[in-house]
C-alpha positions in Angstrom: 76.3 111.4 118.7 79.6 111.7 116.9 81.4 108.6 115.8 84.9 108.7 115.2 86.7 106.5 112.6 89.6 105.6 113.2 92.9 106.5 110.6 94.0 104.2 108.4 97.4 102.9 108.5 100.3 104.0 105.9 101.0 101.1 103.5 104.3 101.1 101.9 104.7 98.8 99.2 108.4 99.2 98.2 111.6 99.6 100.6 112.9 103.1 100.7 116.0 103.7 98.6 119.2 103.1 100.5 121.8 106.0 100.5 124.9 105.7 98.6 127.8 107.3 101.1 131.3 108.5 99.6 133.7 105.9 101.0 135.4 106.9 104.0 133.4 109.8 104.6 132.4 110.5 108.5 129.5 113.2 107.5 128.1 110.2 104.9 128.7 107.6 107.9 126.6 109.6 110.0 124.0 110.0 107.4 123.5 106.1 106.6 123.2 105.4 110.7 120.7 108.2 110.5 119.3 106.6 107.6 119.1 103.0 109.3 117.3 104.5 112.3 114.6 106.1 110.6 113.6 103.3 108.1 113.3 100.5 110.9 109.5 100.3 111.4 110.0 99.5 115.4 111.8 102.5 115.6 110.0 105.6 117.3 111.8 107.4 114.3 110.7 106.1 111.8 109.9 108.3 109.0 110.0 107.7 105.4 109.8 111.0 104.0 112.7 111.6 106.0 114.4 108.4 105.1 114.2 110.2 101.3 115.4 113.3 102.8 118.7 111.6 104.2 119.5 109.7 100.6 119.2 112.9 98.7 121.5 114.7 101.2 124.3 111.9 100.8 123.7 112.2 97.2 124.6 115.5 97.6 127.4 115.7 100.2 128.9 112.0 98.1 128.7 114.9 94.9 130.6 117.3 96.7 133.2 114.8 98.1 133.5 113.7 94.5 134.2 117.1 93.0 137.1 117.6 95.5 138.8 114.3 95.6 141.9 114.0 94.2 142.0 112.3 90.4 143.7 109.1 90.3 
């Protein structure tokens, strides 16, 4: 007889880090409303690891915006 156990559940004790978009950007927009979806815990999408995927992508795209802003 086999008995099967049951999975235990994921236990996350911190809040995932929040992205931080390049003001006024539309592809850094779309990445925080990404963001938002997959770090809700109701959501179907949520996924951490890919909540950590999005904030390093905006950290990357707000780098780029950066690097070709105009100076002030």
């Amino acid at each position: 007889m086999a008995i099967f156990m049951k999975q235990p559940q994921e236990v996350h004790l911190t809040e995932p880090i929040s992205p931080n978009p390049y003001p006024g950007c539309d592809v850094c927009a779309a990445l925080v409303r990404e963001w938002i979806a997959v770090t809700e815990p109701a959501s179907p999408l949520f996924d951490l690891a890919k909540a950590h995927r999005i904030v390093d992508e905006t950290r990357d795209h707000r780098n780029q915006d950066e690097a070709t802003a105009p100076a002030i």
